[in-house]
C-alpha positions as semicolon CSV with decimal commas, in nm:
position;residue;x (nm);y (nm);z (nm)
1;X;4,040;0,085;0,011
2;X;3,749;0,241;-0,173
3;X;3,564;0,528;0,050
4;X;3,231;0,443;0,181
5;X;2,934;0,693;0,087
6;X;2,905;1,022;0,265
7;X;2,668;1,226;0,091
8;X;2,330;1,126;-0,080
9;X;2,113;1,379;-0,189
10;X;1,767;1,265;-0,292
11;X;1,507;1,479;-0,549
12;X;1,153;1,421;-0,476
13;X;0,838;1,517;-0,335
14;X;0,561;1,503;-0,081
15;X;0,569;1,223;0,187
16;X;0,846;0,942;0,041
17;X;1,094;1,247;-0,036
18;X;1,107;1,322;0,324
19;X;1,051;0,913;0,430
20;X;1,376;0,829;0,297
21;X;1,546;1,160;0,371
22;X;1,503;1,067;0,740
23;X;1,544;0,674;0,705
24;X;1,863;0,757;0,574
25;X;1,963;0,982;0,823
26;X;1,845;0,788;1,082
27;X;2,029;0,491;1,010
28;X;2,358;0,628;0,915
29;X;2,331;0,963;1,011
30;X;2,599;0,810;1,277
31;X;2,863;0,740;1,002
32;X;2,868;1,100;0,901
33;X;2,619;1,057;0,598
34;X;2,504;1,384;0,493
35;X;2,104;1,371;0,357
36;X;2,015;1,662;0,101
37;X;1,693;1,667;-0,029
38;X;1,595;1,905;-0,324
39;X;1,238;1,894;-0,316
40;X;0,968;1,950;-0,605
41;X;0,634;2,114;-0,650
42;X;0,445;1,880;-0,464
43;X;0,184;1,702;-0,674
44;X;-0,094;1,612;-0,333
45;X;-0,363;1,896;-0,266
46;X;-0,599;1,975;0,012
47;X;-0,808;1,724;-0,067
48;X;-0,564;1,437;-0,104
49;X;-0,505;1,140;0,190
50;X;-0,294;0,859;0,256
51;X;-0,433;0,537;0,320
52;X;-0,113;0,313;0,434
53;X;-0,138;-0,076;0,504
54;X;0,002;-0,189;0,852
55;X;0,424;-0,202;0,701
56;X;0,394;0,207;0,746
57;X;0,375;0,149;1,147
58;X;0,726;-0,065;1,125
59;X;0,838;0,237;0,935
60;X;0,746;0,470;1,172
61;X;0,904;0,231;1,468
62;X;1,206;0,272;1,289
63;X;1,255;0,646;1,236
64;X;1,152;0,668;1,604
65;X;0,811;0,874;1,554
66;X;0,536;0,792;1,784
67;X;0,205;0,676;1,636
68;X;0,022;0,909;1,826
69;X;0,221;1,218;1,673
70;X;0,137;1,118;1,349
71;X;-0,246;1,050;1,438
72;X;-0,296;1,383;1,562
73;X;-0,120;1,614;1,344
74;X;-0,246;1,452;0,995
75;X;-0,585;1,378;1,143
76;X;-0,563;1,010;1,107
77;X;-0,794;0,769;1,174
78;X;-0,626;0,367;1,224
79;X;-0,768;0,132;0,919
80;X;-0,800;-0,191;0,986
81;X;-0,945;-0,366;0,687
82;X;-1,075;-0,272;0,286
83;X;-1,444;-0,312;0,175
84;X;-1,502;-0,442;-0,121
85;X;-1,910;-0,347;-0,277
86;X;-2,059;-0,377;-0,654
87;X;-1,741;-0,622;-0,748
88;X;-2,009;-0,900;-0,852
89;X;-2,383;-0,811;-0,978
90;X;-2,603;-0,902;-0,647
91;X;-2,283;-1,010;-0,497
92;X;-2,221;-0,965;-0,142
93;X;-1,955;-0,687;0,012
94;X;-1,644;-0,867;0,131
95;X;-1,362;-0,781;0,333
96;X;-0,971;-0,810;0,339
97;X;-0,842;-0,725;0,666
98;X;-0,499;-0,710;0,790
99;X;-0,499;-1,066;1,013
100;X;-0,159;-1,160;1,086
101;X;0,016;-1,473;0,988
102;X;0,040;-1,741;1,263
103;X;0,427;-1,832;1,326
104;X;0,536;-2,143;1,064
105;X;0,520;-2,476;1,172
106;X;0,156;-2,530;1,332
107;X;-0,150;-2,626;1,186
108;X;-0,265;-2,623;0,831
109;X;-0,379;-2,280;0,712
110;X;-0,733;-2,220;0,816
111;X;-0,884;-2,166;0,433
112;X;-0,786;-2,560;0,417
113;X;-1,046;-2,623;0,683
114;X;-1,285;-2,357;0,557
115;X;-1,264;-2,523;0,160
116;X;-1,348;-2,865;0,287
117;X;-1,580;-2,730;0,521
118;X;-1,747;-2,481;0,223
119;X;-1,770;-2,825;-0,042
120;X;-1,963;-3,009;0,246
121;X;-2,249;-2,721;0,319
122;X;-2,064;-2,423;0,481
123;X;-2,263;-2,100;0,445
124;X;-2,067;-1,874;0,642
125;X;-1,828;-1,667;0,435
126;X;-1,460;-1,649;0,469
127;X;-1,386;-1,322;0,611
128;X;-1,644;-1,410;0,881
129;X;-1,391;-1,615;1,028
130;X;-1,102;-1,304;1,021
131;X;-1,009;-1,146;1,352
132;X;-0,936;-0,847;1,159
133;X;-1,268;-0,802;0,978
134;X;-1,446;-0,910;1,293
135;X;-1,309;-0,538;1,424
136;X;-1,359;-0,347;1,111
137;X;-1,754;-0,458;1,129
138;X;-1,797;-0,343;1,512
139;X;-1,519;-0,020;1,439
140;X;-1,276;-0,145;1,665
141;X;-0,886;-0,159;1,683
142;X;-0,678;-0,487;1,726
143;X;-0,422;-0,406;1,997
144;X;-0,197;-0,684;2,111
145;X;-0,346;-0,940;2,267
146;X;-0,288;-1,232;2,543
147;X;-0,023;-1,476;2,452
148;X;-0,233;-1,769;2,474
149;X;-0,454;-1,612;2,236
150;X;-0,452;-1,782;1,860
151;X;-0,564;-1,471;1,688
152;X;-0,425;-1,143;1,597
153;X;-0,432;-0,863;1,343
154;X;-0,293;-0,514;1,256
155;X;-0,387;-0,172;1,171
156;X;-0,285;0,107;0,907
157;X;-0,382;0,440;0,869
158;X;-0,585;0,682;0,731
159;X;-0,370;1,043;0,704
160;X;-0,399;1,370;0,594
161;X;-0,161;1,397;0,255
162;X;-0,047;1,731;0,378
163;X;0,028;1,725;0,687
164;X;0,158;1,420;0,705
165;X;0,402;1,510;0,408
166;X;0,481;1,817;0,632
167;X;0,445;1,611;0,939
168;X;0,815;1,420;0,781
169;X;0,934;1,713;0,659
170;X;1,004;1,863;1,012
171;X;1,100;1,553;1,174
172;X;1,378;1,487;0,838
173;X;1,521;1,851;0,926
174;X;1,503;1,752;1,322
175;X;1,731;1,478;1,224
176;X;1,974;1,632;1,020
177;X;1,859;1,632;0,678
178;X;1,952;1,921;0,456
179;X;1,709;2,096;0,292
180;X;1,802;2,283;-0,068
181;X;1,732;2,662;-0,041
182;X;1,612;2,661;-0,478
183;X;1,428;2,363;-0,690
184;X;1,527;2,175;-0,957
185;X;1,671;2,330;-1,286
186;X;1,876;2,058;-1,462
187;X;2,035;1,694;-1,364
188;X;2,368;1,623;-1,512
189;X;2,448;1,262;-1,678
190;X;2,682;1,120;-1,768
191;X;2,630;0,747;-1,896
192;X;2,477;0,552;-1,640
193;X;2,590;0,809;-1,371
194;X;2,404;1,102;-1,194
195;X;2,692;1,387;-1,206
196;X;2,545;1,644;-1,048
197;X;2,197;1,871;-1,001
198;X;2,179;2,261;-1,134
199;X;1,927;2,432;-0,879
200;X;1,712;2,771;-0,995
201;X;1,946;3,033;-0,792
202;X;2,285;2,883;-0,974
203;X;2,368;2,629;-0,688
204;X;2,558;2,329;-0,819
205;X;2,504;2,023;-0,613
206;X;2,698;1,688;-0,613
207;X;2,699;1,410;-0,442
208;X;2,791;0,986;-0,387
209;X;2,466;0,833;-0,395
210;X;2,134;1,002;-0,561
211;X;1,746;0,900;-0,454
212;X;1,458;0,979;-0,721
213;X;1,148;1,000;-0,517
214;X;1,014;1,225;-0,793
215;X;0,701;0,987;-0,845
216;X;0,610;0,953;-1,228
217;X;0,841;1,254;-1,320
218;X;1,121;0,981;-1,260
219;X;1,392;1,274;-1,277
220;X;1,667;1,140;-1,243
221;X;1,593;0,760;-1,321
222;X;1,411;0,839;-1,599
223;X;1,738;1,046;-1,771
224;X;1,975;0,696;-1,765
225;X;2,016;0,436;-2,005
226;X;1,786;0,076;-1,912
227;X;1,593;0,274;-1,712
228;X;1,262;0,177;-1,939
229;X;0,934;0,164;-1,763
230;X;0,679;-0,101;-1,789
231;X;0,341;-0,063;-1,827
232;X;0,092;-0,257;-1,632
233;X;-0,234;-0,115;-1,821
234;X;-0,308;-0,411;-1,934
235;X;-0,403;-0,542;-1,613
236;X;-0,463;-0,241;-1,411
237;X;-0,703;-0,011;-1,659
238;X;-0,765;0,295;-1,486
239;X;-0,526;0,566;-1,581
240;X;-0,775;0,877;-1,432
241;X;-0,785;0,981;-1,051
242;X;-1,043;1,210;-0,927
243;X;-1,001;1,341;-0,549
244;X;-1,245;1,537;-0,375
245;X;-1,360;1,581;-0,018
246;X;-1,667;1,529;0,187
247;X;-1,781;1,579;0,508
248;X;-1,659;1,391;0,837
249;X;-1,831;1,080;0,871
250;X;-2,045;1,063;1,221
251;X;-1,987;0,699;1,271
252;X;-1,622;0,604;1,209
253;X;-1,581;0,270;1,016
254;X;-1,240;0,105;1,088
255;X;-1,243;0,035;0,710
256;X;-1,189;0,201;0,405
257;X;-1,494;0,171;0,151
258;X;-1,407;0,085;-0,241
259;X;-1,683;0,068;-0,472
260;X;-1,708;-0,068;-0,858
261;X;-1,892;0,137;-1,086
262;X;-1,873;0,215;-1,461
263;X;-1,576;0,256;-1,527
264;X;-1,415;0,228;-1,234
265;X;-1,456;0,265;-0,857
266;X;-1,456;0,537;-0,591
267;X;-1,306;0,497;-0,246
268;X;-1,398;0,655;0,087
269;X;-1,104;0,698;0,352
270;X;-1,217;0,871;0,657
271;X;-1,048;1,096;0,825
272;X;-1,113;1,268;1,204
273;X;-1,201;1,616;1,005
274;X;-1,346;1,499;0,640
275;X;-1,403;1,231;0,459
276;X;-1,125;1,202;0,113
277;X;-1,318;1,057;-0,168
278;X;-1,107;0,951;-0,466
279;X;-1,249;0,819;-0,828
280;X;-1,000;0,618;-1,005
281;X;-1,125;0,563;-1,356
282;X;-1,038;0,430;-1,716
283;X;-1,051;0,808;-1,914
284;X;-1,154;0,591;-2,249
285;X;-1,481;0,462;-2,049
286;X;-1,605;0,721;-1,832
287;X;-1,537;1,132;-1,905
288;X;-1,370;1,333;-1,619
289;X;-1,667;1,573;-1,643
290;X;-1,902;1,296;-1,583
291;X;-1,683;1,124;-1,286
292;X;-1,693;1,519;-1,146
293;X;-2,045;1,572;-1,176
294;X;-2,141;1,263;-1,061
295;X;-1,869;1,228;-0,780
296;X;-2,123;1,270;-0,442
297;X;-2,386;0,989;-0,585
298;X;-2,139;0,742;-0,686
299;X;-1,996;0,813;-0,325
300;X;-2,298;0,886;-0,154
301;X;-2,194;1,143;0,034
302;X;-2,243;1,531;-0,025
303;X;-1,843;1,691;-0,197
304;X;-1,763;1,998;-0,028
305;X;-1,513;2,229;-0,260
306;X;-1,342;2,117;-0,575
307;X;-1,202;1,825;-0,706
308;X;-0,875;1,772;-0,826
309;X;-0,825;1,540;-1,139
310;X;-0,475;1,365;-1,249
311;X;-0,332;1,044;-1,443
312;X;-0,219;0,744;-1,330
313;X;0,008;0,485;-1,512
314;X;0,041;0,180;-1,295
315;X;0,404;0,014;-1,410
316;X;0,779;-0,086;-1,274
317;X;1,114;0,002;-1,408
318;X;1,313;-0,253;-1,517
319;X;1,626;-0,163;-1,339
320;X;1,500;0,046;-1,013
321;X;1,889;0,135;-0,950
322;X;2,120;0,264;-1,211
323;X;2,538;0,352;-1,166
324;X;2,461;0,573;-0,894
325;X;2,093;0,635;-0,877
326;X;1,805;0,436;-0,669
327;X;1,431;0,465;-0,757
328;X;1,221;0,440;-0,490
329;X;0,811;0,454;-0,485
330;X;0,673;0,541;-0,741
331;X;0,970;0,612;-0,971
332;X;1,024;0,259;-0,964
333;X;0,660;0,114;-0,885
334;X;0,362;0,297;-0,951
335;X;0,065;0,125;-0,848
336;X;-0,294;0,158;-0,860
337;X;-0,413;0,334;-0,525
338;X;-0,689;0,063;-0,501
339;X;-0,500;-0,141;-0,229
340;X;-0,372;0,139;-0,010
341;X;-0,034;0,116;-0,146
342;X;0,169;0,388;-0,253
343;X;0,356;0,460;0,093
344;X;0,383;0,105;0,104
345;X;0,565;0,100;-0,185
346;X;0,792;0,354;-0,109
347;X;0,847;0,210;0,225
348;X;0,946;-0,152;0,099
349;X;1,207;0,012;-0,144
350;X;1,335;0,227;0,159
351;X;1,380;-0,083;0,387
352;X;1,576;-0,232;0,066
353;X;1,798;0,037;0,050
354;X;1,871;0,042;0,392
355;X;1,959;-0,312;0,376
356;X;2,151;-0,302;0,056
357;X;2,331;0,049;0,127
358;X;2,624;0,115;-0,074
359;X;2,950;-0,061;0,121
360;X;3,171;0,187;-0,125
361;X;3,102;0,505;-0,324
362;X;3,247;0,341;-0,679
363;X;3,065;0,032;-0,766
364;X;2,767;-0,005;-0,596
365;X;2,748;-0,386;-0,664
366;X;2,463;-0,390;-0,455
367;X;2,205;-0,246;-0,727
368;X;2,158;-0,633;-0,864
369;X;2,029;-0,698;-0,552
370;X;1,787;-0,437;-0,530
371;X;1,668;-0,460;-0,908
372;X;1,603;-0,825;-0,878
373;X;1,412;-0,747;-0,484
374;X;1,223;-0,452;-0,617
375;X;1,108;-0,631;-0,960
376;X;1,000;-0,910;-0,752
377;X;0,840;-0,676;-0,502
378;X;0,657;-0,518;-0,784
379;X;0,540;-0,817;-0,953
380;X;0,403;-0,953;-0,623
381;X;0,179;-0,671;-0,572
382;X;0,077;-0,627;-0,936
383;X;-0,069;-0,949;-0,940
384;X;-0,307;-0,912;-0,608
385;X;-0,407;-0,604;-0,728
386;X;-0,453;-0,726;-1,119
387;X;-0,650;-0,952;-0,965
388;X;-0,929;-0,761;-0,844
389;X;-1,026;-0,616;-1,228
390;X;-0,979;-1,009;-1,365
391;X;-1,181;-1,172;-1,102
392;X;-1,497;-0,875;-1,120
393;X;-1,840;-1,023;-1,176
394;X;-1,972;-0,679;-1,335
395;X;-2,087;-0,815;-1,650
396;X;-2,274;-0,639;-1,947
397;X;-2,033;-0,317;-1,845
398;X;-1,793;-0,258;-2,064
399;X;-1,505;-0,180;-1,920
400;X;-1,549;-0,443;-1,619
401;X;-1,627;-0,698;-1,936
402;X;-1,266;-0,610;-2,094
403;X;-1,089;-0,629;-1,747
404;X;-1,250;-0,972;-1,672
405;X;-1,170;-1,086;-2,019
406;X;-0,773;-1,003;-2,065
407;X;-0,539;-1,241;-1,994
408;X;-0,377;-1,272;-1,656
409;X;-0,032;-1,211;-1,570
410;X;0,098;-1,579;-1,584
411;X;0,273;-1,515;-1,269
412;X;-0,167;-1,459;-1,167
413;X;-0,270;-1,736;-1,341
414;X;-0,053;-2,014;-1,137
415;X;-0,214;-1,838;-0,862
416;X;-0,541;-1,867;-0,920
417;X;-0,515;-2,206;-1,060
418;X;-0,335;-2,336;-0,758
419;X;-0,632;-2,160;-0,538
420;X;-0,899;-2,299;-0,749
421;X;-0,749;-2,657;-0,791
422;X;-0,725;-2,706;-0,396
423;X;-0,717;-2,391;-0,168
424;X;-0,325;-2,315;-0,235
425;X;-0,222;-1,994;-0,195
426;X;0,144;-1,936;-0,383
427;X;0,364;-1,697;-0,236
428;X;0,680;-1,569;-0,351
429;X;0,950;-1,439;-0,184
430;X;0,870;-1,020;-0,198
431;X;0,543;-1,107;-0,088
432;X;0,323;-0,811;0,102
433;X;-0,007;-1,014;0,120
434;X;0,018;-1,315;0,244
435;X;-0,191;-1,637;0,279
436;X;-0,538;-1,498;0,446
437;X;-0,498;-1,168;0,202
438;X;-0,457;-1,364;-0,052
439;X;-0,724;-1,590;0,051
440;X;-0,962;-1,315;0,136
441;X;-0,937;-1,138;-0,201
442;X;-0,979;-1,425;-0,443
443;X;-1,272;-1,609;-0,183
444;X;-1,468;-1,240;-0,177
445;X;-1,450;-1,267;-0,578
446;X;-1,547;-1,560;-0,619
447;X;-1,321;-1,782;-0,662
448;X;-1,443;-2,123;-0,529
449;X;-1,225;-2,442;-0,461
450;X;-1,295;-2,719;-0,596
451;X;-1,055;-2,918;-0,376
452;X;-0,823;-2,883;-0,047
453;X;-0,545;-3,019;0,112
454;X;-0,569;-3,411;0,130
455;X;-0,455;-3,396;0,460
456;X;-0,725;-3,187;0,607
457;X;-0,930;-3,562;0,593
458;X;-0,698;-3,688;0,830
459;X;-0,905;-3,469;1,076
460;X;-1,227;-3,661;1,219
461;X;-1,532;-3,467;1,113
462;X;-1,621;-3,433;1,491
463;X;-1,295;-3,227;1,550
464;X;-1,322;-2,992;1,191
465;X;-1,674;-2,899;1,240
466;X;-1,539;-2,784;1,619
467;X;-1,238;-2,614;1,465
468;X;-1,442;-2,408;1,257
469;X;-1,705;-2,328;1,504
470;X;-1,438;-2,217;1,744
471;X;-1,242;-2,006;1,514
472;X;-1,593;-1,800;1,420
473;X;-1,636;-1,748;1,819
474;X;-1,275;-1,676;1,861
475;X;-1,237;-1,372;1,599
476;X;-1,646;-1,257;1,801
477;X;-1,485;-1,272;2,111
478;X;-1,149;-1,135;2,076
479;X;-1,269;-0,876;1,860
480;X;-1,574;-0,722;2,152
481;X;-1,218;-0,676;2,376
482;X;-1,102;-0,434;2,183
483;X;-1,069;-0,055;2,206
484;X;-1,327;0,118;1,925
485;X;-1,180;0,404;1,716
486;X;-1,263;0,697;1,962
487;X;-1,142;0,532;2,260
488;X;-0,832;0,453;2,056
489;X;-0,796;0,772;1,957
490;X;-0,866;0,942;2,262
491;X;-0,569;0,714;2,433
492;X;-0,334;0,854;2,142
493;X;-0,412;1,188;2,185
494;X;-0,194;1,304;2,499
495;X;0,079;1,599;2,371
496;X;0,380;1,423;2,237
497;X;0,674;1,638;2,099
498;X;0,860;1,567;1,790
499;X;1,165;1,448;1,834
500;X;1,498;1,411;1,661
């Protein structure tokens, strides 16, 4: 019988280094698995935050760290919700908020009712109607709710790069992960195998399984054969990030704010002590010394300190798992940070792993599996994101004008199609977003049904019109019970101790 793994070491940096360092531990430290990590130069700077969609918090559950740890050592603030300005000329803000799903097998989504409802002399927009974005306008949390209740919604965060990249660190070693005492001089290959790491001070380093949370670097991915990358510039044109930071705002949104201008958009993600402002740009429409000078008035706020420009290359890799190698974030998906995504990303590909961990230390059979998941995983999220440049009503700018006008994804255009035709959202399996995302991102740009469900006429007017009035009062309501952000995060800041 072949032997099991006992020894992964994974070569990466800042937060998903240590995020799968101590999911792995966690979940088979038990069996004897032994967790290395070799870390780089990490590429996040003072100025740098996380913004994380609600999955992070079922991470967190997971490894066992408390939520109110996190919140107070990287400064976080809970985000409940994305604002979306200057995506249409005159066009209203919109919101996509993180409502949950009602359980399958009840009523017909609630955009059905809405469409019919919108095609007869509705003026009340969609996100109106979200429990989420009811909280994100009055900067208050959604915390579970009675059970007779219809609605609900989640939270995720705004943290401190950093700390909370330190913040994992400490907890990974806590657990039992290994930490490398030199970095990375050379990986040894041989075919589609990882044979072992040379470190700086001579140390040879071996092991059954390798990770490559390297980000872009992809270094040890990126050294096998079929481990190509695809780019997703096409659809997703900005390959500049600018970060910068600005003071703490006085009134905490719940929200972060994302805002189109030329040549791209800036986003505001508050934190308890500042405010991180990132630009993300297409370099062949807007210079990075005119993003940099013009930073604080695109963001309207004043930038304290430097900034800190990089690239970005939003892609996949065709096979995220090679012989004995596994890509996860963005060595195998690298998105564009306008959907708070990145540790979202690294988290789904952690889960994956987790699930699909090696039952021997020879054939790894399970790396189908993953490739096919994480491709899927990938596509899924490149077209809601894709779809935010192709659906932009910015027109007479140039670079908004060549976004709107390249051709979708055709995985995108069955979407939208479906959407437009009657109200439909698709979903895939891999999904992230699901139906009210979905529906909240293409409604806020403008998409407009021209149709609905057929069966939504089975419903006497009398009984839709009160539907729709009571789901507006409901998502008022239930939203004025909730905690706002400084009672929230006055609750979550008793002393807690990290533990192991």
């Amino acid at each position: 019988m072949s032997k099991g793994v006992q020894s992964v070491i994974v070569v990466g940096r800042d937060a998903p280094a240590w995020l799968v360092a101590a999911a792995l531990r966690r979940s088979f430290g038990r069996n004897g698995l032994r967790v290395q990590v070799v870390e780089l130069p990490p590429q996040r700077a003072p100025v740098d935050a996380y913004a994380a969609v609600p999955s992070l918090a079922s991470m967190h559950q997971l490894l066992g760290l408390e939520e109110r740890v996190v919140l107070g050592a990287c400064r976080g603030v809970p985000m409940v919700a994305q604002r979306f300005s200057n995506w249409a000329r005159g066009g209203a803000p919109f919101l996509v908020a993180y409502d949950d799903e009602p359980p399958p097998g009840g009523d017909l989504p609630f955009v059905q009712y809405w469409a019919k409802g919108a095609l007869e002399g509705l003026r009340v927009a969609f996100d109106e109607f979200s429990f989420g974005s009811a909280c994100a306008r009055l900067g208050r949390i959604p915390l579970p709710s009675a059970p007779e209740e219809r609605l609900s919604a989640s939270y995720g965060y705004h943290l401190d790069a950093l700390a909370y990249s330190e913040l994992l660190k400490q907890f990974a070693l806590r657990l039992g992960v290994e930490a490398a005492s030199a970095g990375l001089r050379q990986v040894d290959v041989d075919g589609d195998r990882v044979t072992g790491l040379d470190l700086a001070d001579g140390t040879h380093l071996t092991a059954d399984l390798y990770v490559d949370a390297s980000g872009a670097e992809a270094r040890l991915i990126g050294r096998l054969d079929g481990g190509d990358f695809e780019s997703w510039s096409q659809w997703l044109p900005c390959d500049r990030l600018l970060a910068a930071s600005a003071p703490a705002m006085q009134n905490m949104p719940a929200f972060s704010q994302i805002s189109a201008f030329r040549g791209g958009w800036v986003g505001l993600f508050p934190l308890r002590h500042r405010t991180a402002v990132t630009a993300c740009y297409n370099s062949g429409a807007v210079r990075d010394r005119d993003v940099a000078e013009q930073i604080g008035v695109i963001a309207r706020m004043p930038i304290a300190g430097d900034a800190v420009v990089g690239q970005i290359r939003p892609g996949a890799r065709n096979q995220p798992w090679i012989g004995n190698c596994v890509a996860i974030g963005e060595a195998a998906i690298a998105c564009d940070p306008i959907d708070a995504l990145e540790l979202h990303v690294a988290q789904g590909c952690i889960s994956h792993l987790i699930t699909l961990f090696p039952a021997t230390a020879r054939e790894f059979t399970e790396a189908d599996e993953y490739n096919r998941a994480i491709c899927l995983f990938g596509a899924n999220l490149r077209d809601f994101q894709a779809a935010h440049y192709k659906l932009n009503r910015r027109f007479d700018d140039p670079f908004w004008d060549g976004a709107r006008d390249a051709a979708a994804p055709d995985s995108l255009k069955r979407r939208l199609d479906a959407f437009e035709a009657r109200a439909l959202v698709v979903l895939n399996d891999e999904e992230s977003f699901q139906e009210s995302g979905w529906a909240s991102l293409l409604l806020g740009c403008g998409v407009v049904p021209t149709g609905y469900d057929p069966r939504i006429d089975a419903v006497p007017d009398e009984q839709h019109i009160q539907k729709v009035q009571q789901r507006l009062g409901d998502a008022a309501r239930l939203a004025q019970q909730m905690p706002k952000i400084d009672e929230l995060l006055l609750d979550r800041s008793a002393p807690a101790q990290l533990s192991g």
